[in-house]
Residue frames relative to the residue before (quaternion, step in Angstrom):
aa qw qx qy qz dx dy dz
X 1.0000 0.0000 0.0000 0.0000 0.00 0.00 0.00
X 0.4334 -0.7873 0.4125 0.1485 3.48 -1.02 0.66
X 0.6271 -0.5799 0.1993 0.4804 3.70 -0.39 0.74
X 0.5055 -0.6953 0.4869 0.1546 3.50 -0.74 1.37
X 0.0315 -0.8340 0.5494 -0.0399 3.97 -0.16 1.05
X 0.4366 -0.7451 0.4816 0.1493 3.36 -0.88 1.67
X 0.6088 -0.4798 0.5656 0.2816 4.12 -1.17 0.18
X 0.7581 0.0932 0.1081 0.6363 3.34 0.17 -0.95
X 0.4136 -0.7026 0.4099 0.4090 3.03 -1.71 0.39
X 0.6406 -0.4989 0.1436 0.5658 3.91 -0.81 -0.07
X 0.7216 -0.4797 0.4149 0.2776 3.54 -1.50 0.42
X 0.2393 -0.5961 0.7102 0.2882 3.87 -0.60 0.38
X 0.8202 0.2335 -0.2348 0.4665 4.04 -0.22 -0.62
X 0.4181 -0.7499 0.4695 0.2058 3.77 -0.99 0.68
X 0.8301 0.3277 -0.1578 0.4227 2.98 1.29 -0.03
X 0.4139 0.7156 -0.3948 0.4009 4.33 -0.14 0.16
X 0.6395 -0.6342 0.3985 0.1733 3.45 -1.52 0.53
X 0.1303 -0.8462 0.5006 0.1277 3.28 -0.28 1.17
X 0.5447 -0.6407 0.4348 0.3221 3.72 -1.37 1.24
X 0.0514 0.8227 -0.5488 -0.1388 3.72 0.09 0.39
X 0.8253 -0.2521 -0.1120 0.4928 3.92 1.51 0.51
X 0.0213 -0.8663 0.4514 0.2129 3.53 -0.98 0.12
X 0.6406 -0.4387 0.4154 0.4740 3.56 -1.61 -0.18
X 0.7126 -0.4355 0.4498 0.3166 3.33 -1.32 0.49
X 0.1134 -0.7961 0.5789 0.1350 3.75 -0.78 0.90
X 0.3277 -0.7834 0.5239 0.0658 3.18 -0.53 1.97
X 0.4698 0.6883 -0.4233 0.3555 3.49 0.87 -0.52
X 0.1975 -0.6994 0.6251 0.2847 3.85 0.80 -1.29
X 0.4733 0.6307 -0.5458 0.2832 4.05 0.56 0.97
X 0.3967 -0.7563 0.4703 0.2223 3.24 -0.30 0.96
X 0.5168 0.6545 -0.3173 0.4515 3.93 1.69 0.39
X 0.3208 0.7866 -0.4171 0.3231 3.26 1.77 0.58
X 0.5600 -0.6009 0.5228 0.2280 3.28 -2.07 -0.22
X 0.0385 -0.8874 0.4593 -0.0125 3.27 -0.54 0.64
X 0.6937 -0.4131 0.4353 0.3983 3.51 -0.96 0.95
X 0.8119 0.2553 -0.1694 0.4969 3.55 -1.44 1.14
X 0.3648 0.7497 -0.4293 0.3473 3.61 1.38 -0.85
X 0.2717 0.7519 -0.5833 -0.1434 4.16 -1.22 -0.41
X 0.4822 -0.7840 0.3526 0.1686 3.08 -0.79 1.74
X 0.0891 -0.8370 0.4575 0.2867 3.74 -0.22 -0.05
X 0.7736 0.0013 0.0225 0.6333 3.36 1.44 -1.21
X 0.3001 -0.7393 0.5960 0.0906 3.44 -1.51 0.37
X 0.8015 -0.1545 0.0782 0.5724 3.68 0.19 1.18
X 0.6943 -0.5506 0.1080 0.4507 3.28 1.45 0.71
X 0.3381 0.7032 -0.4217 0.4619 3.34 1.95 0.33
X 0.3703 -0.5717 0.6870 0.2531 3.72 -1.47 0.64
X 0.0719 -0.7875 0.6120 0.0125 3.06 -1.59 1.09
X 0.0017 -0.8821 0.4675 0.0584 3.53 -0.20 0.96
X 0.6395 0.6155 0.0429 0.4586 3.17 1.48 -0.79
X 0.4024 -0.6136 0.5672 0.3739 3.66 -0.57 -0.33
X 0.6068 0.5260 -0.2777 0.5272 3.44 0.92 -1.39
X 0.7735 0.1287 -0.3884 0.4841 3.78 -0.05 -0.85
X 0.3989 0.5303 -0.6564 0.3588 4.13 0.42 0.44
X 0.7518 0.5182 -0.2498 0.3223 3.40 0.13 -1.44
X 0.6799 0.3741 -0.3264 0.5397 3.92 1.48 -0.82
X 0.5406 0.5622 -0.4886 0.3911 3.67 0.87 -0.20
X 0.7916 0.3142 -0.1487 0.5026 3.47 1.14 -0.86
X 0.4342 0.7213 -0.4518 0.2950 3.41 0.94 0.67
X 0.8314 0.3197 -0.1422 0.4316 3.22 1.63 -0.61
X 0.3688 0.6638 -0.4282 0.4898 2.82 1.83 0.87
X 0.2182 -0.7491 0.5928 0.1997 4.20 -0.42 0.94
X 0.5793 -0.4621 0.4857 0.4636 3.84 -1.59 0.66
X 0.9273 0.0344 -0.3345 0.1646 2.55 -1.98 1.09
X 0.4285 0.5615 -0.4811 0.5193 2.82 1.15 1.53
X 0.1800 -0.8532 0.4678 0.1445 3.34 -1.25 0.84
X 0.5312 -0.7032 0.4726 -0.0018 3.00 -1.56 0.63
X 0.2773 -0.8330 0.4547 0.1501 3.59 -0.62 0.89
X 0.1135 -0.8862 0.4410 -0.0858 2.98 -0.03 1.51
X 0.1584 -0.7854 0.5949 0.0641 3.95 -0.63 1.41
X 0.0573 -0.8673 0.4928 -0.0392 3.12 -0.85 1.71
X 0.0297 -0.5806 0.7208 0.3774 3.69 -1.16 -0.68
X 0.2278 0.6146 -0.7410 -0.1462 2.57 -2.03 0.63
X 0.7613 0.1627 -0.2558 0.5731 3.68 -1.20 0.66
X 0.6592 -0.4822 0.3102 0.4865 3.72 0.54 0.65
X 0.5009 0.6188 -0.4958 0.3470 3.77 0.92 0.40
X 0.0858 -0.6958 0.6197 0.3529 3.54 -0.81 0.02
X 0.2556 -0.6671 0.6981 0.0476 3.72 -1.65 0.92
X 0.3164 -0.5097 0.7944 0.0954 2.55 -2.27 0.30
X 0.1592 0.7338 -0.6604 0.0044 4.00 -0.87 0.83
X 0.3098 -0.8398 0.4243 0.1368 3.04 -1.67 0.12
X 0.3146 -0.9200 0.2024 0.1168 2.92 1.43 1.59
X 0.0140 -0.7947 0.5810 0.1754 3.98 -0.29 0.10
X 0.3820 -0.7918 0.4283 0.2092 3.50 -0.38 1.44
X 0.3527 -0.8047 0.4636 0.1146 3.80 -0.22 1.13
């Protein structure tokens, strides 16, 4: 068998929500999500799950924003997310 080659590189945290696509960001903020993305927290909530993504952001109303701790490309970030 031949060497086995990962998508992405590996994760620093074992655990959090991975971006697996989004809608087009009409807005033109360059604070956006992106494919491959992996959430960790939301406004200082832990996210492991979809479910606890979705309740971290249940009480957040549109056009408010949200701090949002990510990896992406093995970086960890900080964004500030304005819920659309």
């Amino acid at each position: 068998m031949g060497e086995r080659r990962l998508c992405c590189p590996p994760l620093r945290r074992l655990s959090g929500v991975v971006i697996a696509g989004v809608v087009a960001d009409r807005s033109g903020n360059a604070d956006s999500l992106y494919p491959a993305d992996v959430i960790y927290t939301v406004n200082d909530k832990k996210v492991s799950n979809v479910a606890e993504l979705e309740a971290a952001l249940r009480s957040v109303k549109r056009g408010e924003s949200v701090a949002v701790h990510l990896e992406r490309l093995g970086q960890l970030q900080f964004l500030v997310i304005e819920i659309q």
